[in-house]
C-alpha positions as CSV (number, residue, x, y, z in Angstrom):
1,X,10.1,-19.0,7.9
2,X,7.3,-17.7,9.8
3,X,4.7,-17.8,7.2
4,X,5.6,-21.6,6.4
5,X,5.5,-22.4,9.8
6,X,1.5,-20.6,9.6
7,X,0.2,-23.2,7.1
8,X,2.6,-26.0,7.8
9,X,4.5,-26.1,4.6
10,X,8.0,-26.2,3.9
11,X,10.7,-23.9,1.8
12,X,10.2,-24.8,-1.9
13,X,6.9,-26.2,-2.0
14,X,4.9,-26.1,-4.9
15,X,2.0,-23.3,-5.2
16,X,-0.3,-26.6,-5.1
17,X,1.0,-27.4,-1.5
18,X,0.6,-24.0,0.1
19,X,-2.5,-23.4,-1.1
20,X,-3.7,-26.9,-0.3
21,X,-2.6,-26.1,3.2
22,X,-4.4,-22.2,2.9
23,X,-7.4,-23.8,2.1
24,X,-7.5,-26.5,5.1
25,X,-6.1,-24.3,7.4
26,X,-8.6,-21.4,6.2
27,X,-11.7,-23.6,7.2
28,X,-9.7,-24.8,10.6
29,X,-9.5,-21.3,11.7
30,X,-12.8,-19.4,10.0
31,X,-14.5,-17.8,12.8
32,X,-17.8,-18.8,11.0
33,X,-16.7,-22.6,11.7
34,X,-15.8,-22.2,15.4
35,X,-12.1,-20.7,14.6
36,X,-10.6,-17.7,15.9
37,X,-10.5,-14.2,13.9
38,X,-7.1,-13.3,14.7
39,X,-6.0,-17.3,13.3
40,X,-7.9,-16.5,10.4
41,X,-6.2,-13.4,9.4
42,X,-2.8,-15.0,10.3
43,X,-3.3,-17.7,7.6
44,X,-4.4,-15.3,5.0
45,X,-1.8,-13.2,5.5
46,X,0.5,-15.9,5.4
47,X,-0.8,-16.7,2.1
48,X,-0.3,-13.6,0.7
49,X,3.1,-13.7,1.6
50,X,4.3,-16.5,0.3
51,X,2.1,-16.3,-2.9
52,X,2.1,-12.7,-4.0
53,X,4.8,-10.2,-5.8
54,X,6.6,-9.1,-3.0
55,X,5.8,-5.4,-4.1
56,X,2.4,-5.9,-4.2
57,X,2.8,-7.8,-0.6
58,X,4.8,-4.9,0.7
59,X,2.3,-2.7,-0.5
60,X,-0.8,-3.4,0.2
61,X,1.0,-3.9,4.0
62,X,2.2,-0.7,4.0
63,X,-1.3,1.1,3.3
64,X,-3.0,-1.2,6.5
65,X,0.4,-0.1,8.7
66,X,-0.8,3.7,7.2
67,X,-4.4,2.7,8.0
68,X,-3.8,1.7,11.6
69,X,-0.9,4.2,12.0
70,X,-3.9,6.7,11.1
71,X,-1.5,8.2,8.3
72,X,-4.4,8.5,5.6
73,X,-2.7,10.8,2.9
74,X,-0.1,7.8,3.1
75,X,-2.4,5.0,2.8
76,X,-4.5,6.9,-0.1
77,X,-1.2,7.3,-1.7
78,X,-0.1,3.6,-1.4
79,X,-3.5,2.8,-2.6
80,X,-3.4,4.5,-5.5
81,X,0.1,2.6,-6.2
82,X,-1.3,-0.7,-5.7
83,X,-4.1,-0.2,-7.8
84,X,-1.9,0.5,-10.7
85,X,0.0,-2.1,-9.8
86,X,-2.9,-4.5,-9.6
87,X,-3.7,-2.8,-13.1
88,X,-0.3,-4.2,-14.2
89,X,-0.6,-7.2,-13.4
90,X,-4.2,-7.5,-15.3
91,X,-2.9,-6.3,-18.5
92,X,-0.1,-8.0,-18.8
93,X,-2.2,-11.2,-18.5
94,X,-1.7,-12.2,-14.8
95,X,-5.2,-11.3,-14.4
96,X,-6.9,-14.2,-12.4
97,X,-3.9,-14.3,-9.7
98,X,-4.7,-10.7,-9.8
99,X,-7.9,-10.5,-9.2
100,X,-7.9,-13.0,-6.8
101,X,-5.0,-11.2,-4.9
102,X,-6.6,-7.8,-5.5
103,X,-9.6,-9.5,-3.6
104,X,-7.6,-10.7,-0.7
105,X,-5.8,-7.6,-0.6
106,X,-8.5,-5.4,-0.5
107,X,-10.9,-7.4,2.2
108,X,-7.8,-6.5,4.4
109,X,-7.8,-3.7,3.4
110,X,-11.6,-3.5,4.7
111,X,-10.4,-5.2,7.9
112,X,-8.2,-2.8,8.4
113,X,-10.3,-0.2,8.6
114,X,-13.4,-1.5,10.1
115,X,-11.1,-2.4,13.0
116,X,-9.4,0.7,13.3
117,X,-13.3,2.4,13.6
118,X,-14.0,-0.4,16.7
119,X,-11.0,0.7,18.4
120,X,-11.1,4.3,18.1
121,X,-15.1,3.7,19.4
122,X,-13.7,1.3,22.4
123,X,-11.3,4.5,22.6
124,X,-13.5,6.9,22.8
């Protein structure tokens, strides 16, 4: 799909491979090493995709579609609901992939926002 063809993996690779290819592909496209910002987000989200619960995927995209769609009782709402679910995931004993996905989530989560502010500024 897609999000293989983003970090150049295959269907049915192992979580070693993809993020082996996150990792190389993160550095190719970091805007702090010459890469492009839009790249960079493309990869991560990729990752995310093919690494995380899909609920917690889905999620955390709806409240950045809420965020940009300037919905923010909706976004607050799916917030909350990914926080538990994040919670979940930490008690039940998943808590380093969920703290590491809780930290990816949430810096696009950030992004999100921060470029909502620059566009309703260029907007303006």
């Amino acid at each position: 799909g897609y999000y293989h063809r983003v970090l150049g993996v295959q269907p049915g690779d192992s979580l070693e491979t993809i993020r082996s290819a996150y990792h190389a592909k993160l550095f190719m496209t970091h805007p702090d090493h010459g890469g492009n910002a839009l790249a960079f987000l493309e990869v991560r989200e990729a990752f995310q995709a093919l690494t995380a619960p899909r609920d917690l995927y889905a999620l955390t995209r709806g409240v950045c579609d809420a965020v940009w769609g300037g919905q923010w009782r909706m976004a607050e709402d799916l917030w909350i609901s990914l926080r538990e679910e994040m919670e979940a995931m930490r008690k039940s004993g998943a808590a380093s992939s969920g703290a590491r996905l809780g930290s990816l989530f949430f810096d696009d989560l950030l992004y999100a926002c921060k470029c909502k502010e620059d566009y309703e500024t260029i907007e303006a």
